[in-house]
Steps between C-alpha positions, in 0.01 A plus 500: 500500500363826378682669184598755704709246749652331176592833378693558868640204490673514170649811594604419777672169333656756258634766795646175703660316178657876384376473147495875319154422325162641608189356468415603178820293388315178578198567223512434136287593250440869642314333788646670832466404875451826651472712209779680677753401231302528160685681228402839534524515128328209290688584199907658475613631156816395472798630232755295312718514248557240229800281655531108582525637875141630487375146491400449873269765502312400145498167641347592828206681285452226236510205732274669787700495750412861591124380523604271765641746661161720496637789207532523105779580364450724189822482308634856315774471223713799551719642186809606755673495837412894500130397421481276822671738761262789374199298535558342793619884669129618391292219566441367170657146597430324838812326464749364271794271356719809549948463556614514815693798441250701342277460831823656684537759262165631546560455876791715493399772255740369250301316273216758460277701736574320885269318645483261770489179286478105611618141422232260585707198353785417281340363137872289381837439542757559175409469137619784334799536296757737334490515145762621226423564165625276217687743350714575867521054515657481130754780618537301793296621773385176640518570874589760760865425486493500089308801492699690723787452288313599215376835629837584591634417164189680297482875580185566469186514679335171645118537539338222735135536599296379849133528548500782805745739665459348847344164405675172537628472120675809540628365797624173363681676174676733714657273772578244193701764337684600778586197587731472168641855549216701311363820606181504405476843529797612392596253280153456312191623431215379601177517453067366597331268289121325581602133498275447233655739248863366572545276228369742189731764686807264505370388079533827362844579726393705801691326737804290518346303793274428724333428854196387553217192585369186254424433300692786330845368539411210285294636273789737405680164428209301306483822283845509439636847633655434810689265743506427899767624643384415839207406707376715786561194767870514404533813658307410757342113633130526597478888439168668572308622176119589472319622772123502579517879587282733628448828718551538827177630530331252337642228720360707828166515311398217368714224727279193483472527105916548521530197713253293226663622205775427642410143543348448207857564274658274788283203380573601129871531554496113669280380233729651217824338731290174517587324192625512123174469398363766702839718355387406171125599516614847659746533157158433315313763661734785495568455213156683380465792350346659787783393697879453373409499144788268436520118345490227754852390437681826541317495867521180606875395435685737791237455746555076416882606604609403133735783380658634165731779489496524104779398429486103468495489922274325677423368893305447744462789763371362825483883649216557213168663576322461839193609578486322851769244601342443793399841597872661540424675144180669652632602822528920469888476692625825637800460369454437152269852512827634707722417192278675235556846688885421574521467098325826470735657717794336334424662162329865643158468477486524828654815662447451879600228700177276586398336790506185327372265795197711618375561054558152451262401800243773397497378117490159526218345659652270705171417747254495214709252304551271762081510573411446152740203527376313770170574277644296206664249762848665369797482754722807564863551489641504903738867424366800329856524390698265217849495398635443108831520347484695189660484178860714588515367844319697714259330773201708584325431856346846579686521842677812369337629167652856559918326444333286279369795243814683536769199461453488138797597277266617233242681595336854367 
């Protein structure tokens, strides 16, 4: 049989069995069937910023899996949030570990100069935290209820920092506050803070608290200056974090090398899941300087599930860190971007009332995930649409994200 018969063939296997890969998907090694499906860029420059969460993509890079997927991923360590929306806007970053709702910010105009941005993948599920200072837990600010009665008692002005206006931090601080009466608008100030810079800020009294990712939380606690008042999965079970995030127009460009890359931080994100030993060896390597620039230990407790709120309390958190779980962390849902832009119409960012089915569809790369899946021989979620119960009550399903902005009793 002639190569060009076998070639036939397998497609034709492919077309009749329904599988979303291409040819291309079937090579290793940057050796391709057809050529058809090479990366059309051999290597992507890709942003992050130091955070446990960024781990999938380091790991892709240092264990090869982007080689097997036919690119080279060169890694950029970006100061801020603000750093990796401008570069990515002009070109300077192929892609990046970006928040979800700092891709929907941009997408909207809210968030910066709009442009029509994309989710090629989700990067983790929960693992981030609220923090209070230790001067708001020894007045006895320990959680959302405590602290509410607190503020109310204390006249003056409460100053709690997140990591970007429309990013998922923000996001998280706000709906936690309101969910124990507090305004965070009204009621507080609040201001942005790089991730990295959030624990000198909080040491010299900046801020009475905190949102934002590990291993920040509890390195605000090994330093002694602060407390967790919550974790981020409280609020909400399985929430989506870290995207790999793009531009639209990239995606449209450059598809094949979308669909590898994609891949490639699929196979990183099982390999991380894999095993404690693989969990531990990812603690190890971002750890570096040129990564985290953190100690081991500070890392690789939370994303182990083993948690200390500061205060003599420990457990186990089953609802830790994901970075796969069997694909349902990856999978770019249209709800969970539909949620993002209800919460920015809750608190006034956005003005307008969006069409929140037809963005979510053109932001998140629903087709593209699902091909660079079947290239990594990951399964995909049945719905495009989830449903959670959050932290006050509330269940979100995106069937009606219009009632489901406006129903809130605190709101901008």
């Amino acid at each position: 049989m002639t190569t060009d018969n076998n070639t036939n063939l397998i497609r034709r296997s492919l077309i009749k069995a329904g599988a979303g890969v291409s040819l291309g998907a079937l090579a290793t090694g940057g050796v391709w069937a057809a050529g058809s499906d090479k990366p059309e860029k051999e290597e992507v420059k890709l942003g992050f910023i130091p955070l446990t969460d960024c781990a999938s993509v380091v790991m892709a890079s240092v264990l090869g899996f982007d080689k097997k997927h036919g690119i080279k991923i060169v890694l950029s360590k970006e100061s801020s949030w603000a750093s990796v929306r401008d570069k990515l806007v002009n070109g300077e970053l192929d892609a990046a570990h970006v928040l979800y709702g700092l891709i929907y910010g941009v997408q909207m105009g809210i968030g910066g100069a709009k442009k029509d941005m994309a989710v090629l993948m989700g990067l983790n599920h929960n693992g981030q935290a609220l923090t209070l200072s230790k001067k708001i837990a020894d007045a006895g600010g320990v959680d959302g209820a405590s602290l509410a009665k607190l503020m109310q008692k204390d006249k003056r002005e409460y100053t709690f920092a997140q990591t970007f206006p429309t990013g998922t931090h923000a996001m998280w601080l706000y709906y936690w506050l309101a969910s124990y009466g507090i305004n965070p608008f009204k009621d507080a100030k609040v201001i942005t803070v790089p991730p990295p810079q959030m624990v000198a800020n909080m040491r010299v009294g900046n801020m009475d608290g905190f949102c934002v990712g590990e291993p920040w939380n509890h390195r605000a606690i090994v330093d002694g200056i602060g407390v967790t008042a919550a974790t981020t999965q409280d609020i909400w079970k399985d929430h989506p974090e870290k995207t790999l995030g793009t531009t639209l127009e990239w995606t449209k460009k450059y598809p094949n090398t979308a669909r590898a890359l994609i891949a490639a931080v699929l196979d990183a994100s099982k390999w991380i899941d894999a095993s404690l030993a693989n969990k531990v060896k990812m603690a190890a390597t971002i750890a570096e300087k040129s990564y985290v620039n953190t100690s081991v230990d500070v890392i690789n407790q939370r994303i182990l599930g083993r948690y200390q709120n500061g205060m003599g309390k420990t457990w186990d958190d089953p609802n830790h860190m994901k970075f796969f779980n069997d694909g349902s962390v990856n999978y770019p849902y249209l709800s969970d971007g539909m949620w993002f832009m209800t919460q920015h119409k809750r608190w006034g960012l956005l003005k307008g009332e969006p069409d929140y089915l037809a963005v979510a569809k053109s932001v998140n790369q629903v087709e593209l995930y699902t091909q660079g899946a079947a290239m990594a021989k990951v399964s995909v979620p049945k719905s495009p649409m989830r449903a959670v119960k959050m932290i006050d009550g509330t269940v979100w399903d995106g069937k009606n994200p219009k009632a489901y902005a406006a129903s809130f009793k605190i709101k901008a």
